[in-house]
PAKOL-243845 format. One record per atom (N, C-alpha, C): x, y, z; residue in one letter; atom name. Coordinates in nm, 4 decimals. Example, Ala and Ser with C-alpha at 12.3 -4.5 7.8 and 13.67 -1.06 7.14 Angstrom:
<pts>
+----------+----------+----------+----+----+
!        x !        y !        z ! aa ! at !
+----------+----------+----------+----+----+
!   1.3190 !  -0.5690 !   0.7800 !  a !  N !
!   1.2300 !  -0.4500 !   0.7800 !  a ! CA !
!   1.3200 !  -0.3300 !   0.7800 !  a !  C !
!   1.2850 !  -0.2250 !   0.7080 !  s !  N !
!   1.3670 !  -0.1060 !   0.7140 !  s ! CA !
!   1.2900 !   0.0030 !   0.7870 !  s !  C !
+----------+----------+----------+----+----+
</pts>
This chain:
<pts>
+----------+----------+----------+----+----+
!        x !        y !        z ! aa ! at !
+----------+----------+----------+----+----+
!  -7.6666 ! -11.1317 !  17.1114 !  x !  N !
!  -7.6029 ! -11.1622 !  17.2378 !  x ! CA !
!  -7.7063 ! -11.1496 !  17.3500 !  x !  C !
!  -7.7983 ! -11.2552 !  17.2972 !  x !  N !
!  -7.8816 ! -11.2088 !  17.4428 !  x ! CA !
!  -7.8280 ! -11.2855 !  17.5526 !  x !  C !
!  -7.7454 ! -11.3736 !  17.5699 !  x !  N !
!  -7.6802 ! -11.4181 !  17.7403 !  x ! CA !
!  -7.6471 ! -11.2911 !  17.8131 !  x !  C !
!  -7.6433 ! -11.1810 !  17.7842 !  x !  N !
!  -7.6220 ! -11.0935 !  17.8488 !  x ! CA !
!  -7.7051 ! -11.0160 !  17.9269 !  x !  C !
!  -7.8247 ! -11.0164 !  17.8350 !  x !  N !
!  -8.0169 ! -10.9926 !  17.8724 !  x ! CA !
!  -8.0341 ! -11.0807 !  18.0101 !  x !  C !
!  -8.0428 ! -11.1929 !  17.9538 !  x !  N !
!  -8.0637 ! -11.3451 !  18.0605 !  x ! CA !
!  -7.9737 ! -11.3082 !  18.2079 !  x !  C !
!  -7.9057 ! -11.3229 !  18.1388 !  x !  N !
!  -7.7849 ! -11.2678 !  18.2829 !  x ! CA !
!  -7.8218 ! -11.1489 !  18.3711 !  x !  C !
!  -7.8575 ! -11.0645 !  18.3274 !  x !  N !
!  -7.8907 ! -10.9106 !  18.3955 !  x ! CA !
!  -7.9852 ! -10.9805 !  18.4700 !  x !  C !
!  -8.1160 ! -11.0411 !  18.4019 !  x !  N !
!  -8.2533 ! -11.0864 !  18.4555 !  x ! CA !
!  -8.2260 ! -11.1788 !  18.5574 !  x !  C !
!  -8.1406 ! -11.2919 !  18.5393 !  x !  N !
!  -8.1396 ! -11.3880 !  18.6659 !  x ! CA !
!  -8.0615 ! -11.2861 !  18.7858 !  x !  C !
!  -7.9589 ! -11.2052 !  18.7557 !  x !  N !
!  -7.9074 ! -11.1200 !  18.9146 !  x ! CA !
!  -8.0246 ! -11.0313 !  18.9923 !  x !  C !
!  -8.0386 ! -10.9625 !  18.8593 !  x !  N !
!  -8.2017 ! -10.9025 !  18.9055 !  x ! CA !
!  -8.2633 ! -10.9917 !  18.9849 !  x !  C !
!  -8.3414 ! -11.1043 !  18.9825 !  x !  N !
!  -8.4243 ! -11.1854 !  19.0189 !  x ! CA !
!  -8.3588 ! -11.2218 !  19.1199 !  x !  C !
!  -8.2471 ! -11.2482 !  19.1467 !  x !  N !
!  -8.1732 ! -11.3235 !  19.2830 !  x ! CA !
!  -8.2372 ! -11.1967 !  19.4029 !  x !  C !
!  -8.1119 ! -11.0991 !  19.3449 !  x !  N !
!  -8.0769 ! -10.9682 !  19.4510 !  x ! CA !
!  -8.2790 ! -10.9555 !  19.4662 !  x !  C !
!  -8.3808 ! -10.9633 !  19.4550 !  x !  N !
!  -8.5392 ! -10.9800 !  19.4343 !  x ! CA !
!  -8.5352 ! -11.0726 !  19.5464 !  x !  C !
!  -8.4995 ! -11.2020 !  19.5251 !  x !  N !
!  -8.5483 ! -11.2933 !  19.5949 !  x ! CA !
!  -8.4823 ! -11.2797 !  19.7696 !  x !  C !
!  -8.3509 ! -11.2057 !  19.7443 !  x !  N !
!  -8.2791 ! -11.2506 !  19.8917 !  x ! CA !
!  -8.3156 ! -11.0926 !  19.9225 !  x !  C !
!  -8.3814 ! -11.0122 !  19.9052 !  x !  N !
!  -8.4861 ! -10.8615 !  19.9519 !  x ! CA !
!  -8.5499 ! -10.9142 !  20.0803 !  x !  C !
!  -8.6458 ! -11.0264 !  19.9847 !  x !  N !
!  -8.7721 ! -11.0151 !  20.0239 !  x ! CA !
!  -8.6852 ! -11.1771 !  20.1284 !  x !  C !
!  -8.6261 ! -11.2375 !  20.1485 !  x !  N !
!  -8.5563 ! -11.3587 !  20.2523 !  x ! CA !
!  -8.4528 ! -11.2377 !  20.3157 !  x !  C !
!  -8.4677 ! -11.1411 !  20.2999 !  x !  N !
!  -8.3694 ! -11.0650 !  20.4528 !  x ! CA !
!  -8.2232 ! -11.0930 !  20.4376 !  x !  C !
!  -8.1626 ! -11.1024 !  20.3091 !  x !  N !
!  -8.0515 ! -11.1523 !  20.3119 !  x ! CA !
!  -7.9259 ! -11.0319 !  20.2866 !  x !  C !
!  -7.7999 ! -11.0575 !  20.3985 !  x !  N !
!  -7.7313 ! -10.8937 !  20.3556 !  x ! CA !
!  -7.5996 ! -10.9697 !  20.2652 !  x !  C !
!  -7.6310 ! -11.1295 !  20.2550 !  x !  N !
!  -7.4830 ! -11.1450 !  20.1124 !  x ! CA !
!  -7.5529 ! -11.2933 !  20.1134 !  x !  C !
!  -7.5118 ! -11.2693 !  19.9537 !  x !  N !
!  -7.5711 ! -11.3702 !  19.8807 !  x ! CA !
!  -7.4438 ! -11.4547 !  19.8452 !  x !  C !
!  -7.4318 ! -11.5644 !  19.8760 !  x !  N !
!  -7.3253 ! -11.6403 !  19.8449 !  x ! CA !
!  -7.2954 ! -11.8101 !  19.7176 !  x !  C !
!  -7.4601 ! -11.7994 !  19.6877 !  x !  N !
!  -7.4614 ! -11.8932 !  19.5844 !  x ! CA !
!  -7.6006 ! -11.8195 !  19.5296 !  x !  C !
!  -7.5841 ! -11.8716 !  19.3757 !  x !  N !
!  -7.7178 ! -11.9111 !  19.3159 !  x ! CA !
!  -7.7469 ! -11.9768 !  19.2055 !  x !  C !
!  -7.8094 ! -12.0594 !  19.2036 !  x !  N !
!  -7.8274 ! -12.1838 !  19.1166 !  x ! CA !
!  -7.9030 ! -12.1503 !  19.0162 !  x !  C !
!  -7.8596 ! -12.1636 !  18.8889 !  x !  N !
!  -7.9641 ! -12.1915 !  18.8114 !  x ! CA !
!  -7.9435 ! -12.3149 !  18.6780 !  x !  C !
!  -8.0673 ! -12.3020 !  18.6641 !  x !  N !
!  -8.0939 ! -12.4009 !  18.5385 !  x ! CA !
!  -8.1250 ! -12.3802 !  18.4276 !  x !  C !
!  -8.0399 ! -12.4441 !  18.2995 !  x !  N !
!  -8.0646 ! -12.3825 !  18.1711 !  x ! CA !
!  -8.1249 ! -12.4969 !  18.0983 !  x !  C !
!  -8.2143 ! -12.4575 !  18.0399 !  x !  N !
!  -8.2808 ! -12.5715 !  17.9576 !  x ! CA !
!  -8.2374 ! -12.5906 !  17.8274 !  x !  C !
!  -8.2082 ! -12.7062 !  17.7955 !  x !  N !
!  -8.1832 ! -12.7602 !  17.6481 !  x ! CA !
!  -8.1959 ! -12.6884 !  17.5596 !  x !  C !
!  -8.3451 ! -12.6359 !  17.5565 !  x !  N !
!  -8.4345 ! -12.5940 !  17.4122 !  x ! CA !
!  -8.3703 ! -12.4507 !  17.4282 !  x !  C !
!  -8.2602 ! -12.4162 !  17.5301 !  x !  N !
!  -8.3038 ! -12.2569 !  17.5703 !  x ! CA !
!  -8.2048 ! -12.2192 !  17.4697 !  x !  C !
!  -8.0937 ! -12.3291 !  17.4491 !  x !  N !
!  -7.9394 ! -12.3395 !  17.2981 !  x ! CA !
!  -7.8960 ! -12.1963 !  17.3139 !  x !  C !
!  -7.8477 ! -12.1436 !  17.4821 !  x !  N !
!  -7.7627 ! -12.0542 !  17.4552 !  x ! CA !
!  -7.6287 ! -12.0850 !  17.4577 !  x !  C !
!  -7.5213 ! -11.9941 !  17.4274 !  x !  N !
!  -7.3949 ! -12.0346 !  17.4740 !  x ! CA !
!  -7.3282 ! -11.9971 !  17.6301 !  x !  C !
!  -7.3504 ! -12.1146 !  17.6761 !  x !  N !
!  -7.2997 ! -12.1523 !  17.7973 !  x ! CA !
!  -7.2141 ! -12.0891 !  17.8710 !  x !  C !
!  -7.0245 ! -12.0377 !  17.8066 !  x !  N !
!  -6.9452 ! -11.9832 !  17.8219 !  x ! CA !
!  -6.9665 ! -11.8745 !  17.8206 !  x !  C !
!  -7.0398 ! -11.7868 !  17.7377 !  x !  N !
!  -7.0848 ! -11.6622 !  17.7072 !  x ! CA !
!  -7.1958 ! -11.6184 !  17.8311 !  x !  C !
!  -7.2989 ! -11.7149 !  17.8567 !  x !  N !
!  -7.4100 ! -11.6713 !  17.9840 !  x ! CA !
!  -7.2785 ! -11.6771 !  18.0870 !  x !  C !
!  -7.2091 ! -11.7512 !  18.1625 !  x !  N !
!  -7.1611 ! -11.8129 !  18.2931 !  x ! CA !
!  -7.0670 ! -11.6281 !  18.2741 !  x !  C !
!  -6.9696 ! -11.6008 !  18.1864 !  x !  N !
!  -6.8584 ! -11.4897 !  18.1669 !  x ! CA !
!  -6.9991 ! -11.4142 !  18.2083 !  x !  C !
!  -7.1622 ! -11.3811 !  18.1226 !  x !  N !
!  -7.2462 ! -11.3072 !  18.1386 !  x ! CA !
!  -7.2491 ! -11.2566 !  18.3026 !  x !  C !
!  -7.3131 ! -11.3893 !  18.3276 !  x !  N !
!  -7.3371 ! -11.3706 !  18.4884 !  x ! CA !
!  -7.2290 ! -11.3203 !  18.5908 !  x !  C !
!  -7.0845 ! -11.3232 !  18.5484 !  x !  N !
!  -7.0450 ! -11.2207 !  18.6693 !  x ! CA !
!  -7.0289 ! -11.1026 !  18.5929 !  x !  C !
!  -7.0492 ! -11.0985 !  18.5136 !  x !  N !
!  -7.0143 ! -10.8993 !  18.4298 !  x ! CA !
!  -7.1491 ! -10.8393 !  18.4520 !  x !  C !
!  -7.2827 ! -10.8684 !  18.5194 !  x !  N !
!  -7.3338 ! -10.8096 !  18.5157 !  x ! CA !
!  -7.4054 ! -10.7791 !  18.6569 !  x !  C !
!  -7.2959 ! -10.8461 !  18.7867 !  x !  N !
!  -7.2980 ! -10.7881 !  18.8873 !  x ! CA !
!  -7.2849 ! -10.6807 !  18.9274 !  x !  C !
!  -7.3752 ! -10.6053 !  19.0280 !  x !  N !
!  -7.2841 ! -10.4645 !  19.0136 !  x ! CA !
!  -7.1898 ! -10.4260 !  19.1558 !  x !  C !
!  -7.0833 ! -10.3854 !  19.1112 !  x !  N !
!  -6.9623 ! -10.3891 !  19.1836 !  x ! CA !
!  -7.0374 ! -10.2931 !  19.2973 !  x !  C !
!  -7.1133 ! -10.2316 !  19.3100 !  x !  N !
!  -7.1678 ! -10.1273 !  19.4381 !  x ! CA !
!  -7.2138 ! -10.2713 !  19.5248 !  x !  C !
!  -7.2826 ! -10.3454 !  19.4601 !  x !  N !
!  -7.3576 ! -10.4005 !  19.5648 !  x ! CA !
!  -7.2633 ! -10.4985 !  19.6552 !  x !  C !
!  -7.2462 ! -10.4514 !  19.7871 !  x !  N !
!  -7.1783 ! -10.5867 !  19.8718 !  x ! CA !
!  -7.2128 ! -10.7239 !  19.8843 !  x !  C !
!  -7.3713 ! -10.6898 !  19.8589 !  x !  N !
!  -7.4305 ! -10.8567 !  19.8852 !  x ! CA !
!  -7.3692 ! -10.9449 !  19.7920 !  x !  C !
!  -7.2951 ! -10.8963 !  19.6871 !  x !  N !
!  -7.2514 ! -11.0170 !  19.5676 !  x ! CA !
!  -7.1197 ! -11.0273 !  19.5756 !  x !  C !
!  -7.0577 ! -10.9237 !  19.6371 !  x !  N !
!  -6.8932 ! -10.9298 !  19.6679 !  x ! CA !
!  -6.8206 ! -11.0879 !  19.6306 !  x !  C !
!  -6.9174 ! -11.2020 !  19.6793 !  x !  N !
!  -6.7894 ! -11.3714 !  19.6826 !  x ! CA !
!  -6.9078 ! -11.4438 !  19.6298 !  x !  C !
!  -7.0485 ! -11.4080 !  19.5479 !  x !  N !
!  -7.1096 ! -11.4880 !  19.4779 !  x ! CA !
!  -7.0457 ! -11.6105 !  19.4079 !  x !  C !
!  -7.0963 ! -11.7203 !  19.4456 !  x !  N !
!  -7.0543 ! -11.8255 !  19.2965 !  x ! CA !
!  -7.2096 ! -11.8510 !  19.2441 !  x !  C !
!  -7.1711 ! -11.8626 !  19.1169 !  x !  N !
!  -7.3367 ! -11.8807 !  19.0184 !  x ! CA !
!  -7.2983 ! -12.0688 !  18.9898 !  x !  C !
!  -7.4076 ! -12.1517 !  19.0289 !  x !  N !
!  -7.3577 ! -12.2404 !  18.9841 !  x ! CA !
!  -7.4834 ! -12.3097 !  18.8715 !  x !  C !
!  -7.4254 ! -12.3100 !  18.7460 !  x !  N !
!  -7.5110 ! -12.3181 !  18.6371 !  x ! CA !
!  -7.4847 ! -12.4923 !  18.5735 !  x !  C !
!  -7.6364 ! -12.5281 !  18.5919 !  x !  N !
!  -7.6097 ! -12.6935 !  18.5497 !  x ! CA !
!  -7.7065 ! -12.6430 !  18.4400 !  x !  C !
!  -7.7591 ! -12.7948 !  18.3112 !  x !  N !
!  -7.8210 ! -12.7815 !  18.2224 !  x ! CA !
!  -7.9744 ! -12.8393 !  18.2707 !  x !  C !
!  -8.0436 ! -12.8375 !  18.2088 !  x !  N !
!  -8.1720 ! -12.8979 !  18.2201 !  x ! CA !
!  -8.2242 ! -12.9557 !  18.0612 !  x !  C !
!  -8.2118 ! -13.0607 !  18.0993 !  x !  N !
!  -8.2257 ! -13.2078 !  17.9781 !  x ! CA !
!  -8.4058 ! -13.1825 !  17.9168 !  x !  C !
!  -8.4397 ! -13.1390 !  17.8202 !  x !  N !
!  -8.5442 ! -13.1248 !  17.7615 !  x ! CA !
!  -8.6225 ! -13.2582 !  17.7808 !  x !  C !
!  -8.7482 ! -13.2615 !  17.8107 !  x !  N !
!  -8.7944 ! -13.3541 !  17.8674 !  x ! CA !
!  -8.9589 ! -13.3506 !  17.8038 !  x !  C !
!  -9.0460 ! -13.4100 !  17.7175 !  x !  N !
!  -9.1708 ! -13.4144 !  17.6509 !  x ! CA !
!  -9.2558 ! -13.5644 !  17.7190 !  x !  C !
!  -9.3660 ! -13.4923 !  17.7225 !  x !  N !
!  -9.4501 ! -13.6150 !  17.7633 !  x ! CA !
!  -9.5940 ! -13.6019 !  17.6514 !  x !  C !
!  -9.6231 ! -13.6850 !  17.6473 !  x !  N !
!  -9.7116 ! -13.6859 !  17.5069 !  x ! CA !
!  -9.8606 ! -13.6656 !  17.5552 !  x !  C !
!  -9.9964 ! -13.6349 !  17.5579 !  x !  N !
! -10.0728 ! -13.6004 !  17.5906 !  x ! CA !
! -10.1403 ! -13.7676 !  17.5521 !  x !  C !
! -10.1890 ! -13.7990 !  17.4395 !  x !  N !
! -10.2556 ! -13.8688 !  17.4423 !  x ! CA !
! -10.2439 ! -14.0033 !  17.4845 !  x !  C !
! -10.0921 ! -14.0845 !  17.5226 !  x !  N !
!  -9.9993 ! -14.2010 !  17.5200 !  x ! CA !
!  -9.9812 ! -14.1499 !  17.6976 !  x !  C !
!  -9.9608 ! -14.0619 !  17.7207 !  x !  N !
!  -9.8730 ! -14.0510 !  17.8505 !  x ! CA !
!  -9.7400 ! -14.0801 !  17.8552 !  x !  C !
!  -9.6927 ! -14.1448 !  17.7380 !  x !  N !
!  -9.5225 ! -14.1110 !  17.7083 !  x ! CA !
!  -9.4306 ! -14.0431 !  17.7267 !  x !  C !
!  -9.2935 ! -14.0839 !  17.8468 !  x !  N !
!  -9.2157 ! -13.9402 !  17.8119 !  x ! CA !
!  -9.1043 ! -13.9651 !  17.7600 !  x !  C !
!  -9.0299 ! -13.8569 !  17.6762 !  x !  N !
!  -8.9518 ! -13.8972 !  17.6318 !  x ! CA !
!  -8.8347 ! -13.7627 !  17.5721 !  x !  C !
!  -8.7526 ! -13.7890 !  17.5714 !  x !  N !
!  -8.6329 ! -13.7082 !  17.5329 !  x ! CA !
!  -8.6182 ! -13.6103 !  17.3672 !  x !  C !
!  -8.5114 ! -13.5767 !  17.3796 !  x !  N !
!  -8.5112 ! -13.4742 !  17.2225 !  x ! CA !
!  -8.4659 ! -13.5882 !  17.1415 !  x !  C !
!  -8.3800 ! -13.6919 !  17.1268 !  x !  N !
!  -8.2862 ! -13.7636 !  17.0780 !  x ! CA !
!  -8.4119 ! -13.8800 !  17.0624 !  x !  C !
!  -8.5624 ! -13.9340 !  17.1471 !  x !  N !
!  -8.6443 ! -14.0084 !  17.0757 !  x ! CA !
!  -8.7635 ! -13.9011 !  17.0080 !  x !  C !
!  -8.7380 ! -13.7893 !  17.0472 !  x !  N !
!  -8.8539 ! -13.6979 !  16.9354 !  x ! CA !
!  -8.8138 ! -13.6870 !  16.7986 !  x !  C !
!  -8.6492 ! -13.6862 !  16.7623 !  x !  N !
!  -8.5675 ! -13.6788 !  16.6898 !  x ! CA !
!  -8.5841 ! -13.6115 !  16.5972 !  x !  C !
!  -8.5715 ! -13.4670 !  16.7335 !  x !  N !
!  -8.5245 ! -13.3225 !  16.6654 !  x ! CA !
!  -8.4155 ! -13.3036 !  16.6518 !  x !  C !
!  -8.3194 ! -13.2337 !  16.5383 !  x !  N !
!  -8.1844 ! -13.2102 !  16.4541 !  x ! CA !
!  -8.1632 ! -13.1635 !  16.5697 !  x !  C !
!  -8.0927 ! -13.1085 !  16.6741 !  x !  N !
!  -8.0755 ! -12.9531 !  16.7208 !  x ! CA !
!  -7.9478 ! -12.8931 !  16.6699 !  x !  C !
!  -7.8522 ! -12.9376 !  16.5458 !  x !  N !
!  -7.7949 ! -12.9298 !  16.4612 !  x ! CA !
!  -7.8413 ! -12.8010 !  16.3523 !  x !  C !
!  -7.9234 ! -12.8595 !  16.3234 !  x !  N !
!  -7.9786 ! -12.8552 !  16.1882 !  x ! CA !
!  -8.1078 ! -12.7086 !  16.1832 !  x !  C !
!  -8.1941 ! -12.6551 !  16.0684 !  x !  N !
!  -8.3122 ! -12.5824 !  16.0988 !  x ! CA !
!  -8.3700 ! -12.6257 !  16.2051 !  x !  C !
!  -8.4345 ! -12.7171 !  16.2252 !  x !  N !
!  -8.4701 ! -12.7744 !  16.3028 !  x ! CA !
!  -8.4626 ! -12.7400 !  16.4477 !  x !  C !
!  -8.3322 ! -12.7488 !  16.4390 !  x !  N !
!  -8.2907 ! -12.7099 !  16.6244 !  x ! CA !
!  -8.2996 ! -12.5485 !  16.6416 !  x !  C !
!  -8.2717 ! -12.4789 !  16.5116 !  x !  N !
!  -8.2554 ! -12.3308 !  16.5273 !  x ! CA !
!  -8.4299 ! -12.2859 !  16.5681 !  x !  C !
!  -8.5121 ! -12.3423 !  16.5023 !  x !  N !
!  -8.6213 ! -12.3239 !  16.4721 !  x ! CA !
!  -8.7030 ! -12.3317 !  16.6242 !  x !  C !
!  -8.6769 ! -12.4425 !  16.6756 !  x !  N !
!  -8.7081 ! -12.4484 !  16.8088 !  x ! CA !
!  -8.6619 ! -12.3976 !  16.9228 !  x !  C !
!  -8.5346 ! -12.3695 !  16.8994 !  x !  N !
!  -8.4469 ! -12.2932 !  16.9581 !  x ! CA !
!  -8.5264 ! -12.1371 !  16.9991 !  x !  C !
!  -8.5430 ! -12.0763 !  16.9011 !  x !  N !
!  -8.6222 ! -11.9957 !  16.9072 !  x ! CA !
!  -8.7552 ! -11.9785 !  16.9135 !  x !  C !
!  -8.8498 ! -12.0776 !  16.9047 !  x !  N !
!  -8.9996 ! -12.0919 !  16.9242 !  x ! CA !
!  -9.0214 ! -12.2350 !  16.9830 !  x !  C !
!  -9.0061 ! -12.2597 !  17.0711 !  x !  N !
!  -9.0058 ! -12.4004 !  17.1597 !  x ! CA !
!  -9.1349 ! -12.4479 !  17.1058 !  x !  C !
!  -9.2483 ! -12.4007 !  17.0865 !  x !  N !
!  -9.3808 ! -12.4256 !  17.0603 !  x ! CA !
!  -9.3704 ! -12.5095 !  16.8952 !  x !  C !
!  -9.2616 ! -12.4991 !  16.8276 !  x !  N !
!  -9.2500 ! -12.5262 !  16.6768 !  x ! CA !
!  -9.1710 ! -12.6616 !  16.7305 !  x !  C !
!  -9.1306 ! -12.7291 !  16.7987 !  x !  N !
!  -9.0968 ! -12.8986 !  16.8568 !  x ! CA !
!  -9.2089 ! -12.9454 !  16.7644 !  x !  C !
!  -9.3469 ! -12.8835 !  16.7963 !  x !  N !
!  -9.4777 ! -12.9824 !  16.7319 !  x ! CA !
!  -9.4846 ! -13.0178 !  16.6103 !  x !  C !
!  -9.3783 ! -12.9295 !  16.4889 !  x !  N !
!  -9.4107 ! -12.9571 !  16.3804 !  x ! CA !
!  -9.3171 ! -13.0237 !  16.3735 !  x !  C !
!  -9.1455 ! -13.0316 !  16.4435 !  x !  N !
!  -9.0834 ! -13.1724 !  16.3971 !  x ! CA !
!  -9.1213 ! -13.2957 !  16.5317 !  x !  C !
!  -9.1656 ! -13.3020 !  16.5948 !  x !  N !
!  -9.1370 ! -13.4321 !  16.6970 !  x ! CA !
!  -9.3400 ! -13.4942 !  16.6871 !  x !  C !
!  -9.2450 ! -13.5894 !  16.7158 !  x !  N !
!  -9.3923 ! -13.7528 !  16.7196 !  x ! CA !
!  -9.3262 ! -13.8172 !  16.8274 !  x !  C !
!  -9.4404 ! -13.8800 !  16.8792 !  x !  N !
!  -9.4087 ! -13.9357 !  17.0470 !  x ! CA !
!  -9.3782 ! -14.0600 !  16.9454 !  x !  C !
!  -9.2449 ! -14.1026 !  17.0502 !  x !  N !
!  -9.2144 ! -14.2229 !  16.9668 !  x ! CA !
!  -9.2737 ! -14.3643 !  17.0382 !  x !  C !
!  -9.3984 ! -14.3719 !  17.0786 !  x !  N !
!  -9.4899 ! -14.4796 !  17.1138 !  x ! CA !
!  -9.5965 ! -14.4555 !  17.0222 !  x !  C !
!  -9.6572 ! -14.3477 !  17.0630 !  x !  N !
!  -9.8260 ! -14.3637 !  16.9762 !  x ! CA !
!  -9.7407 ! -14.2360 !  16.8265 !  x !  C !
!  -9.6775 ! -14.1913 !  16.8042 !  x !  N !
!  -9.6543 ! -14.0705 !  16.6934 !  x ! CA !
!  -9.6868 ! -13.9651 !  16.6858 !  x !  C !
!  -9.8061 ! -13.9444 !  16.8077 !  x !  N !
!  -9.8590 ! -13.8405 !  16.7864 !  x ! CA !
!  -9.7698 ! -13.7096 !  16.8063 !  x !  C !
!  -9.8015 ! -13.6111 !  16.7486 !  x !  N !
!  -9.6932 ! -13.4587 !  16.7304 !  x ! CA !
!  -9.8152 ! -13.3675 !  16.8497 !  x !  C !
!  -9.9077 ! -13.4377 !  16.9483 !  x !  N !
!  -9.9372 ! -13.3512 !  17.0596 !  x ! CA !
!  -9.8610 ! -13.4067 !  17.2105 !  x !  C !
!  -9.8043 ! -13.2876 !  17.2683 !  x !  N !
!  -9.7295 ! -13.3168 !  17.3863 !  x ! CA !
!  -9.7189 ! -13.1828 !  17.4693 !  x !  C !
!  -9.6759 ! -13.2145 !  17.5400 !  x !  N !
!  -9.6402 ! -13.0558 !  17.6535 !  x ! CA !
!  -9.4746 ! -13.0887 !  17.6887 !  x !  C !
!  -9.4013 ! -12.9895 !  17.6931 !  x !  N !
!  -9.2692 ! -12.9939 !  17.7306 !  x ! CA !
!  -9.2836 ! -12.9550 !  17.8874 !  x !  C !
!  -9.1928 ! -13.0269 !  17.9202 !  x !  N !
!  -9.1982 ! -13.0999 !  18.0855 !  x ! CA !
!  -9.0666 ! -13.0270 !  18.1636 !  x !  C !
!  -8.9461 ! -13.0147 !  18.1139 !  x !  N !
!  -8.8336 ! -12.9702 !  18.1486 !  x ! CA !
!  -8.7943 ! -12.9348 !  18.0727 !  x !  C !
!  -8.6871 ! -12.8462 !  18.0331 !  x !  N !
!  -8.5857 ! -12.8229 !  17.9226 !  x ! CA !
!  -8.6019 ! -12.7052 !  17.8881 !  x !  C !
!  -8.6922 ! -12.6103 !  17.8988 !  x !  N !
!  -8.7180 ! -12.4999 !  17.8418 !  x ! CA !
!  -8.7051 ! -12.3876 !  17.9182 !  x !  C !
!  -8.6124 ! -12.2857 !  17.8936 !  x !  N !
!  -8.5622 ! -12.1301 !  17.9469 !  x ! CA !
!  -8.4853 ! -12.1481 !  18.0510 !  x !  C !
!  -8.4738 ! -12.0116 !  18.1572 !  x !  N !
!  -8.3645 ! -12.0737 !  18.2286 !  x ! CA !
!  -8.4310 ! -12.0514 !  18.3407 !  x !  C !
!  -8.3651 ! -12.0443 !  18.4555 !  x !  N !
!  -8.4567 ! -12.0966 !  18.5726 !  x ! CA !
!  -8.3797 ! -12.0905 !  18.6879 !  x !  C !
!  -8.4042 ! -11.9645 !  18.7828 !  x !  N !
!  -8.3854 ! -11.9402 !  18.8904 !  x ! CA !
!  -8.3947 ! -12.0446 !  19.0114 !  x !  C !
!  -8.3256 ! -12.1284 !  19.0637 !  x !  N !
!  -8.3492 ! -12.2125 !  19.1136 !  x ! CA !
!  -8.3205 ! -12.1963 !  19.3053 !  x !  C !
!  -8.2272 ! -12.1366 !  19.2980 !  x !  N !
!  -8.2218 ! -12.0846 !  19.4742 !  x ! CA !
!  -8.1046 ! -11.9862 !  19.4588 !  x !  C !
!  -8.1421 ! -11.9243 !  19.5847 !  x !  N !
!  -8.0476 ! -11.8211 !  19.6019 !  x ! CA !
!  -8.0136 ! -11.8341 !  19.7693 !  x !  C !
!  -7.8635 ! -11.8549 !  19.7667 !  x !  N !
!  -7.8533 ! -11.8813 !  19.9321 !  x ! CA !
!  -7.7771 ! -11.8142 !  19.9936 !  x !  C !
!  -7.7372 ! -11.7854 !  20.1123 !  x !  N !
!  -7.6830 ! -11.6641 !  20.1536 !  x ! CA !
!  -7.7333 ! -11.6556 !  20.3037 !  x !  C !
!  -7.7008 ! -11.5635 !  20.3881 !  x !  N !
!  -7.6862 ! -11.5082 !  20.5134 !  x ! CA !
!  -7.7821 ! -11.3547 !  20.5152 !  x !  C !
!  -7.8446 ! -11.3234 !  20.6519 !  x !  N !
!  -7.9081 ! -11.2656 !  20.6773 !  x ! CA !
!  -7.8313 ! -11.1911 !  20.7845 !  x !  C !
!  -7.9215 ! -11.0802 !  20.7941 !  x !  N !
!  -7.8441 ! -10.9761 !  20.9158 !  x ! CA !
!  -7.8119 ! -11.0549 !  21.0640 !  x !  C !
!  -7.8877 ! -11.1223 !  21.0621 !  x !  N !
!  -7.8784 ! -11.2080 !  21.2173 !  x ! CA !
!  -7.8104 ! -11.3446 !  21.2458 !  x !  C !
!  -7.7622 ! -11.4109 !  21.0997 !  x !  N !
!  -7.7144 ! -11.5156 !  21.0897 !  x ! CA !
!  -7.5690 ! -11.5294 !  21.0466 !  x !  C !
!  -7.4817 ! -11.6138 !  21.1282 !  x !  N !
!  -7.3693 ! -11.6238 !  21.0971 !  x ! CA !
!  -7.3110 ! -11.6857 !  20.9809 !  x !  C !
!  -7.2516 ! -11.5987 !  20.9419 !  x !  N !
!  -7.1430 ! -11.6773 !  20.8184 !  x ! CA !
!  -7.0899 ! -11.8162 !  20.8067 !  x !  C !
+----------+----------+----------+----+----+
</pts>
């Protein structure tokens, strides 16, 4: 059950970010989950408000608003980019578990589907990703 890990870490990281932006309530924060990251969704989102902590006021009317982030490969030698569905990784199957857990192991199932080659860098899609945190400051109105 690590959505629960993840979860602690992105509030952590918010209540971090709106410290150091002067903020006394935090009223959104966005993040992004990447494809390859294959957690369960329902389980992180329930995560993310159970691991607010009820002392802190700044989170009192938080909404977390959690979109996905579409795994995204570009091929090194072709300049190709291209998706999980033309690398045509299972994410079903070993395959998806495999990467799931070692994003770096894509290389042994995916070939750029222009030149074939199995060298690329992943572009989007991978872990999750603090994206803003917005909210009000001591001096600014609600």
């Amino acid at each position: 059950m690590h959505e629960l890990a993840l979860a602690d870490s992105v509030v952590k990281a918010a209540l971090s970010a709106a410290d150091e932006a002067g903020m006394d309530r935090i009223s959104r924060i966005v993040v992004k989950v990447g494809e390859l990251q294959q957690i369960e969704r329902d389980l992180f989102e329930f995560s993310l408000t159970t691991v607010v902590p009820a002392q802190d006021s700044r989170l009192a009317d938080v909404v977390f608003d959690v979109t996905d982030e579409p795994v995204l490969f570009r091929c090194r030698p072709c300049g190709a980019s291209y998706d999980r569905d033309a690398a045509n990784i299972d994410s079903a199957g070993d395959e998806g578990e495999a990467v799931h857990f070692i994003p770096e192991l894509s290389h042994a199932f995916a070939r750029c589907p222009s030149c074939a080659s199995p060298d690329f860098d992943i572009v989007a899609g991978r872990g999750i990703t603090l994206r803003s945190v917005e909210g009000t400051g001591d001096d600014e109105p609600e």
